[in-house]
C-alpha positions as CSV (number, residue, x, y, z in Angstrom):
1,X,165.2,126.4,233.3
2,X,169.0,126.2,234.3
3,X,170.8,129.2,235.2
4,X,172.7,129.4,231.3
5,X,169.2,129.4,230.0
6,X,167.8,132.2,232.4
7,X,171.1,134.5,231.6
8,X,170.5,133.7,227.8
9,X,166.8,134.1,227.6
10,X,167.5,137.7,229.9
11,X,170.4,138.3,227.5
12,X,168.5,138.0,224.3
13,X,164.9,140.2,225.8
14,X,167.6,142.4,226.6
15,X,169.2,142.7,222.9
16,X,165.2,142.8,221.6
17,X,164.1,145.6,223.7
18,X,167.4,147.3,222.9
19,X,166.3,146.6,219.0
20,X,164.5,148.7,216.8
21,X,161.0,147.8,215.6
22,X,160.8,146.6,212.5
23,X,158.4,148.7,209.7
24,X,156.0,146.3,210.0
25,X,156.0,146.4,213.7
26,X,156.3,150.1,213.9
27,X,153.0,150.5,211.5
28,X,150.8,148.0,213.1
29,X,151.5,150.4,217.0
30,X,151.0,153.9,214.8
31,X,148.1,155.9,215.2
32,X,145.4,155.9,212.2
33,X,146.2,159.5,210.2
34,X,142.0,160.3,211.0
35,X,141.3,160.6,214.3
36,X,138.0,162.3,214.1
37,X,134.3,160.4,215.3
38,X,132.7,158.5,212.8
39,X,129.3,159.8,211.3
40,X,128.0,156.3,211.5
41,X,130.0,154.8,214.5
42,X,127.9,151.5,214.8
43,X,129.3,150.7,210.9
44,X,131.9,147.7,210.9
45,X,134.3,147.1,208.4
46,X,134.0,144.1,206.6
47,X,138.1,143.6,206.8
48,X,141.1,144.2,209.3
49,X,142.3,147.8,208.1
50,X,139.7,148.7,205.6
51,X,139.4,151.8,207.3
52,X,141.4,153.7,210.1
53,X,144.5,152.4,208.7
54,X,147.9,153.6,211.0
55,X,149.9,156.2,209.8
56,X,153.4,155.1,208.3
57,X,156.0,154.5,210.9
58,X,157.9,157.6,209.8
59,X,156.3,160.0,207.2
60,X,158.5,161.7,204.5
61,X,159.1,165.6,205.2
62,X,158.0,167.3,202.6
63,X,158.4,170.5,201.0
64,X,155.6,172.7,199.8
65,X,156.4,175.5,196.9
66,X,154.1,177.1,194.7
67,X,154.6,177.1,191.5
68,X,151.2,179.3,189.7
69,X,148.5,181.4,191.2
70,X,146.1,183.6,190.5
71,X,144.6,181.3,188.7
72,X,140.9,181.0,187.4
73,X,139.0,178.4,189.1
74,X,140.4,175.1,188.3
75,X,139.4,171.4,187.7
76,X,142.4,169.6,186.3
77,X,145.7,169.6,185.0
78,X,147.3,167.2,182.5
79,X,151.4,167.6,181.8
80,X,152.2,168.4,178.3
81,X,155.4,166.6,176.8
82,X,157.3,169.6,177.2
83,X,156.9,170.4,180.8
84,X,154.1,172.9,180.6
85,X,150.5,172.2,182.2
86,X,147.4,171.9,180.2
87,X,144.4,172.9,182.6
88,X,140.9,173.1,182.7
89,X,139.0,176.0,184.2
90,X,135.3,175.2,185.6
91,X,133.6,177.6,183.9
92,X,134.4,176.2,180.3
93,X,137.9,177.6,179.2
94,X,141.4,175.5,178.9
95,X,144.5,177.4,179.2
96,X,148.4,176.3,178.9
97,X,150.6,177.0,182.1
98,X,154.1,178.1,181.1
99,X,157.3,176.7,182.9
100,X,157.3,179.7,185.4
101,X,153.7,179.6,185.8
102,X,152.3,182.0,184.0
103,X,148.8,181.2,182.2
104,X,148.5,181.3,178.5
105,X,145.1,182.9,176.9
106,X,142.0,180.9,176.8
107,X,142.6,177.8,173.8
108,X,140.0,178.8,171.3
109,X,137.5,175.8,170.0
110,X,136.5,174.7,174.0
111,X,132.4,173.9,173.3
112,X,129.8,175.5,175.5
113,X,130.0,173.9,178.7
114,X,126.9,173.9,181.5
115,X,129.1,175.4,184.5
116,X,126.6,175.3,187.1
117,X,126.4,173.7,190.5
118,X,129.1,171.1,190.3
119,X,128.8,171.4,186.4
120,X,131.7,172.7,184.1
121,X,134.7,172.4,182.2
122,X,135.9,169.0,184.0
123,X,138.7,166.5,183.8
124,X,141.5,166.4,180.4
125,X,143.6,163.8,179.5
126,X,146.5,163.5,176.3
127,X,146.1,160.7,174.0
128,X,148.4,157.6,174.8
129,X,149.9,158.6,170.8
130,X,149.7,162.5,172.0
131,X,153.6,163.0,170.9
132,X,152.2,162.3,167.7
133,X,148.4,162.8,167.4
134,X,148.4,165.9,169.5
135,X,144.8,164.5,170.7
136,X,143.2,165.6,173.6
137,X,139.9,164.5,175.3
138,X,138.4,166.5,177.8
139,X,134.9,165.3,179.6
140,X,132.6,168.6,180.6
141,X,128.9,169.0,181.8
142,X,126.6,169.5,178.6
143,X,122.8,170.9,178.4
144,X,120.8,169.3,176.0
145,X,117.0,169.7,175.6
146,X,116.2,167.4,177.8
147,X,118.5,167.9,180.9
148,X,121.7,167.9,180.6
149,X,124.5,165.6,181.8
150,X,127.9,164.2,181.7
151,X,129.7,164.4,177.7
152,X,133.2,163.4,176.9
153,X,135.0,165.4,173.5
154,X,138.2,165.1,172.1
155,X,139.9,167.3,169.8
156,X,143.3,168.4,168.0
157,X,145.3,170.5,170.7
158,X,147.2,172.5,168.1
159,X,150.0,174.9,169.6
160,X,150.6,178.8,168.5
161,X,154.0,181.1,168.9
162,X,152.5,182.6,171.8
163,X,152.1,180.0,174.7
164,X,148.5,179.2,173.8
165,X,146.5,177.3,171.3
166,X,143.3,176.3,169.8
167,X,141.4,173.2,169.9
168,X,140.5,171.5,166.3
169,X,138.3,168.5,165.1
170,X,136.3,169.2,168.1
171,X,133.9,166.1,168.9
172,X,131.8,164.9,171.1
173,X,132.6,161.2,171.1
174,X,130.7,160.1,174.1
175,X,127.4,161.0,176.3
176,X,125.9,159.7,179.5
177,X,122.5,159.1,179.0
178,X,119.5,159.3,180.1
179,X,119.9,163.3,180.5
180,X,118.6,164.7,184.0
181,X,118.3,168.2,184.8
182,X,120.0,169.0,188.2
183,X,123.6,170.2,189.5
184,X,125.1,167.6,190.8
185,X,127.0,164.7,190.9
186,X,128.5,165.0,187.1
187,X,132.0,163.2,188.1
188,X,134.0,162.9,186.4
189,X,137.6,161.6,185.7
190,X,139.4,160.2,182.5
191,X,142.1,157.5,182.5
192,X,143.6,155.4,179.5
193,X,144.1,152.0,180.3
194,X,147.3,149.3,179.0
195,X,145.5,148.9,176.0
196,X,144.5,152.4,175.1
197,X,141.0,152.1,176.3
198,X,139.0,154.8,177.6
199,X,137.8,154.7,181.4
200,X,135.1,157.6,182.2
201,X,133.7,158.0,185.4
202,X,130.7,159.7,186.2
203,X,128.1,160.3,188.5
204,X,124.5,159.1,189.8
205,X,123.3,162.7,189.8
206,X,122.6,163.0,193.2
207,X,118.9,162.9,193.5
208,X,116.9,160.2,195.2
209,X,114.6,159.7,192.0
210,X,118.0,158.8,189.3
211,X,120.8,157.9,191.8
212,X,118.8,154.6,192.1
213,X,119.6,154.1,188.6
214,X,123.1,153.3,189.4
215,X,121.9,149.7,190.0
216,X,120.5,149.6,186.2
217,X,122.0,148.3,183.2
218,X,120.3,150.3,181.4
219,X,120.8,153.4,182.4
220,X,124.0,155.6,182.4
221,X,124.2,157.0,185.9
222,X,126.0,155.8,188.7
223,X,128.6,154.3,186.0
224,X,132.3,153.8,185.1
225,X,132.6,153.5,181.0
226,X,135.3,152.0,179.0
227,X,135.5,152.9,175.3
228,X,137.4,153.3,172.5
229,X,138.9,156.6,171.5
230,X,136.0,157.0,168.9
231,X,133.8,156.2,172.2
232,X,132.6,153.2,170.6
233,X,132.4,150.3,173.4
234,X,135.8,148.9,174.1
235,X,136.1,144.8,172.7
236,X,135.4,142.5,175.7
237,X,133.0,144.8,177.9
238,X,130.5,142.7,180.2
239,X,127.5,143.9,179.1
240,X,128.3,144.0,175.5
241,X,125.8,141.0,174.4
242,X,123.7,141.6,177.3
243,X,119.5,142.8,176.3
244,X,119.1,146.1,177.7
245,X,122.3,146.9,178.9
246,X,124.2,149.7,177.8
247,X,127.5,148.1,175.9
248,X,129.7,150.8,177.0
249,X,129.6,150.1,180.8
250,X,132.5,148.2,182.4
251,X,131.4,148.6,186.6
252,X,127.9,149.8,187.6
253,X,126.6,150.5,191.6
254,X,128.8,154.3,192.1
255,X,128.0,157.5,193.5
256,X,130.5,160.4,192.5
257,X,133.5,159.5,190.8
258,X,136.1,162.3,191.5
259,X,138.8,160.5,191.7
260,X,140.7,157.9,189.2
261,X,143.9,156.3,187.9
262,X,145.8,153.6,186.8
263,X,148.4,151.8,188.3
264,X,151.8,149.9,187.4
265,X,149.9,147.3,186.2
266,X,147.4,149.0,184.0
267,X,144.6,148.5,186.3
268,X,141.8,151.5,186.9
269,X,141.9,152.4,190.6
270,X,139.1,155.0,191.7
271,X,137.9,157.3,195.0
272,X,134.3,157.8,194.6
273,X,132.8,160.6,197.1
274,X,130.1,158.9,199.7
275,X,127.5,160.4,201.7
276,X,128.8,161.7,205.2
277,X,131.2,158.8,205.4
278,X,131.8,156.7,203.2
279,X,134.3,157.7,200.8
280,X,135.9,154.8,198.8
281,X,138.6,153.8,197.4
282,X,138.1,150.4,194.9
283,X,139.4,148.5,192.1
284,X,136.8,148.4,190.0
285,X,136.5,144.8,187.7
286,X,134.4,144.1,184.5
287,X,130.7,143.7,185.6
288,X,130.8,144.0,189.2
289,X,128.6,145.6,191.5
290,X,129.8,148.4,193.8
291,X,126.8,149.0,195.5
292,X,125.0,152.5,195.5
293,X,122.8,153.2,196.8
294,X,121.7,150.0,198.1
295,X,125.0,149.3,200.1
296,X,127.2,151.9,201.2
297,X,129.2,153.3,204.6
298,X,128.1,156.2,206.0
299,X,124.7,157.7,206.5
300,X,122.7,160.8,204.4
301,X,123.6,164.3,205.2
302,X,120.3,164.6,207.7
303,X,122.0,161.8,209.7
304,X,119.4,159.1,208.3
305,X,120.5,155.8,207.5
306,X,121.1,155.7,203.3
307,X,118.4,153.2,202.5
308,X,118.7,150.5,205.4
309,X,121.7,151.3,206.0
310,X,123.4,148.1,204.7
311,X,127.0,147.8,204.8
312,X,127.5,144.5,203.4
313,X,125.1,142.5,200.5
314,X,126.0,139.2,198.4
315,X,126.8,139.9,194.9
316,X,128.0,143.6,195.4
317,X,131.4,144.6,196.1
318,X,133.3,145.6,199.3
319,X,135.5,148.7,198.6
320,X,139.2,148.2,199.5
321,X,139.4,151.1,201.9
322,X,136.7,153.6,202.7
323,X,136.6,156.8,204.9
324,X,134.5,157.9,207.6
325,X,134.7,160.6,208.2
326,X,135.4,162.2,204.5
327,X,137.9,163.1,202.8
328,X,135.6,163.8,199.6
329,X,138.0,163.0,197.1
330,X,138.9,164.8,193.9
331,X,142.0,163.8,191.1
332,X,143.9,161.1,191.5
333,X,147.6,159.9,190.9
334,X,149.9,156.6,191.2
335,X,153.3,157.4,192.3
336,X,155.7,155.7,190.2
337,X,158.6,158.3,190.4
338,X,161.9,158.6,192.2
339,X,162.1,162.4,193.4
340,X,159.8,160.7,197.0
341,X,161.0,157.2,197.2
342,X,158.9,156.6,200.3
343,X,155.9,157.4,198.1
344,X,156.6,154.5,195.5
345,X,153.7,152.8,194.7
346,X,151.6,155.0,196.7
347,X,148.0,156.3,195.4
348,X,147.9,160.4,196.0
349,X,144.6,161.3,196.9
350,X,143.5,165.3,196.3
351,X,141.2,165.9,199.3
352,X,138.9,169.0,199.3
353,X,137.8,168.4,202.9
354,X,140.6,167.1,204.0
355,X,142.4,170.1,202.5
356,X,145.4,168.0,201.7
357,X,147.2,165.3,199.7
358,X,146.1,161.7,200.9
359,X,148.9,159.4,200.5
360,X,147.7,155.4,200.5
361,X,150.7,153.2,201.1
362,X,149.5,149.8,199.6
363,X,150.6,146.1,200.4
364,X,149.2,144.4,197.2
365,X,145.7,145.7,197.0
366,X,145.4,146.4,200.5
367,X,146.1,150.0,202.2
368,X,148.6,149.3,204.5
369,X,149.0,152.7,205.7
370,X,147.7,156.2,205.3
371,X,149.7,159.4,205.5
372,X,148.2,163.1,205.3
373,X,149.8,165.7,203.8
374,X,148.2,169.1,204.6
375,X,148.0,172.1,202.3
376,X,145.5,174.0,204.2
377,X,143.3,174.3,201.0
378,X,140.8,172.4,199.1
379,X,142.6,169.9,196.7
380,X,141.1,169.7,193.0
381,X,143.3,167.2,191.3
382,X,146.8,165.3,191.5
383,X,149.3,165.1,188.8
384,X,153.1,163.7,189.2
385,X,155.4,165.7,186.7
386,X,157.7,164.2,184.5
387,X,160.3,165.8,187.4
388,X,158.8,163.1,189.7
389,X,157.3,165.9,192.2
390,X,153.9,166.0,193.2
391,X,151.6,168.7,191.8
392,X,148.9,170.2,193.7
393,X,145.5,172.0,192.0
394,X,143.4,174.0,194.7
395,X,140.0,175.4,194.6
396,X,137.8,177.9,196.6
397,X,134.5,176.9,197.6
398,X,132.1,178.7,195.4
399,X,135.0,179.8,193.0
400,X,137.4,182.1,193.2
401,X,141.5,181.7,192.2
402,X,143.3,178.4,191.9
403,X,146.7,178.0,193.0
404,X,149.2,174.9,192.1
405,X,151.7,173.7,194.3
406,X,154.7,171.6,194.4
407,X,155.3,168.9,196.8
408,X,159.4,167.5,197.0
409,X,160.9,165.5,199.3
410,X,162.5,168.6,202.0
């Protein structure tokens, strides 16, 4: 190399340390957002950044402001047209959330819900026509005499001259069947789809005698659902013409669904809580296989491996992202809004042990990065207003008063 060469190759090292990083370069050297051991440490992801992914080059700063409290214990919120919240409280009451965040009375017409163990009043969603229709559907924990399990309603929301209002042409348009009599693991989220269908998500109960039944066709545990809003099976499910299957089934192989939305694209996106490790976030498809409790991160809560501890199985489906250890996952939101541009096209995860706001920063339908966002609390659901902010529902283990806060940009 000639002496020109030398100064010029010097000159332009020089300039490129002297540069800054680009974004891309910046992510790839940041350290992952969870830093804690895994509870299965000799687990391998299947991908490059499936888990562990770096934290964004620079994180928004965020402001934190709340807006209602002294709340009963809460499950979800929906946004009302008007600005006001529509919640659900676990033990089997709906109230309305004024603009200065004061609760209306209880909405008269709420059926009797089961709120025991992880049983109650559960997720609420408006009707894609709700400007019109007024419709609500609200999924909630139901005993029957032969168990109980996972039932989705919907009803009239019908407003009153005092801030509240009573539910009307209450019906039960869907059940998860078979009924089991436990607790746990009811899910469950609701999310309307591009074309108005229904997605439910539920859970496998928790129990090693019907989780197993997430692997069967014929059996509603361990499911995501799409129907229509009568809960009739949606046109073009997988297992419509299929002997023995249940028609109303659109993914099978989950554990606990907490956690679902849809994207820019109309596409269901979901978190679904794991055993110790595990979480995961996918994209479920028509028919496919997700794996529990055959194939899953993590290990059992003793420790022991979940089944043979199998990571990875032909015909089953690898999650896009998973967590070890957990973040156990609960509401859901896509960020589409312009109040935190660095959050566009970000999925906002509530986390309850986490006891934050997960933020997944995606590059297609890979996580590209993962940012925390801590609110010292248990996180129950994830809404973004029509203001664009983020909104915040917290819980207390075992109960106790909800709060909701408000996340800007600072």
């Amino acid at each position: 190399m000639n002496r020109f060469n030398v100064l010029a190759a010097a000159t332009f090292l020089g300039m490129a340390a002297l540069a800054p990083m680009s974004a891309q370069a910046q992510t790839a050297t940041a350290k992952p957002a969870e830093t804690k051991p895994a509870n299965a440490p000799d687990q391998k992801p299947a991908f490059a950044g499936q888990t562990r992914a770096p934290q964004p080059a620079q994180m928004v700063k965020v402001k934190k402001e709340v807006v209602a409290q002294g709340l009963p214990h809460l499950w979800a919120m929906e946004f009302l047209p008007d600005g006001r919240m529509l919640v659900t409280a676990k033990q089997g009451k709906m109230h309305i959330i004024s603009k200065d965040g004061k609760p209306g009375p209880a909405i008269d017409g709420v059926p009797k819900v089961l709120a025991s163990g992880q049983g109650g009043l559960l997720d609420v969603a408006l009707a894609p026509d709700f400007a019109s229709s007024g419709m609500i559907f609200f999924s909630f924990s139901e005993e029957r005499e032969d168990g109980n399990g996972t039932s989705v309603a919907s009803a009239k929301l019908v407003p009153d001259a005092n801030g509240g209002a009573k539910l009307e042409n209450v019906n039960v348009i869907f059940r998860q069947t078979p009924s089991y009599d436990g607790n746990k693991h009811f899910g469950s989220r609701l999310a309307f789809g591009a074309k108005n269908e229904l997605y439910v998500t539920v859970g496998e109960r928790s129990d090693p005698e019907p989780r197993v039944q997430a692997q069967e066709l014929s059996s509603g545990l361990g499911k995501i659902f799409r129907i229509t809003m009568d809960g009739k099976p949606f046109d073009g499910n997988p297992f419509v013409n299929q002997k023995d299957a249940l028609p109303e089934i659109w993914s099978l192989g989950h554990r606990n669904l907490q956690s679902a939305t849809v994207d820019d694209k109309g596409r269901l996106w979901t978190v679904e809580h794991g055993p110790r490790g595990g979480d995961e976030l996918n994209l479920p498809e028509a028919g496919k296989n997700y794996g529990w409790p055959e194939v899953t991160y993590g290990v059992e809560y003793s420790g022991s491996p979940v089944g043979k501890g199998v990571t990875q199985m032909a015909k089953t489906e690898q999650p896009v992202y998973y967590w070890d250890p957990v973040i156990a996952p609960s509401g859901m939101a896509f960020y589409n809004g312009n109040a935190i541009p660095e959050w566009k096209g970000a999925f906002l995860v509530g986390g309850l042990v986490s006891q934050g706001v997960v933020v997944l920063h995606m590059d297609g339908d890979k996580v590209r990065s993962e940012e925390r966002v801590p609110l010292d609390a248990r996180i129950r659901d994830v809404k973004v207003g029509p203001d664009g902010a983020v909104y915040a529902v917290t819980e207390q283990r075992g109960g106790g008063a909800s709060t909701i806060i408000k996340l800007t940009k600072a």
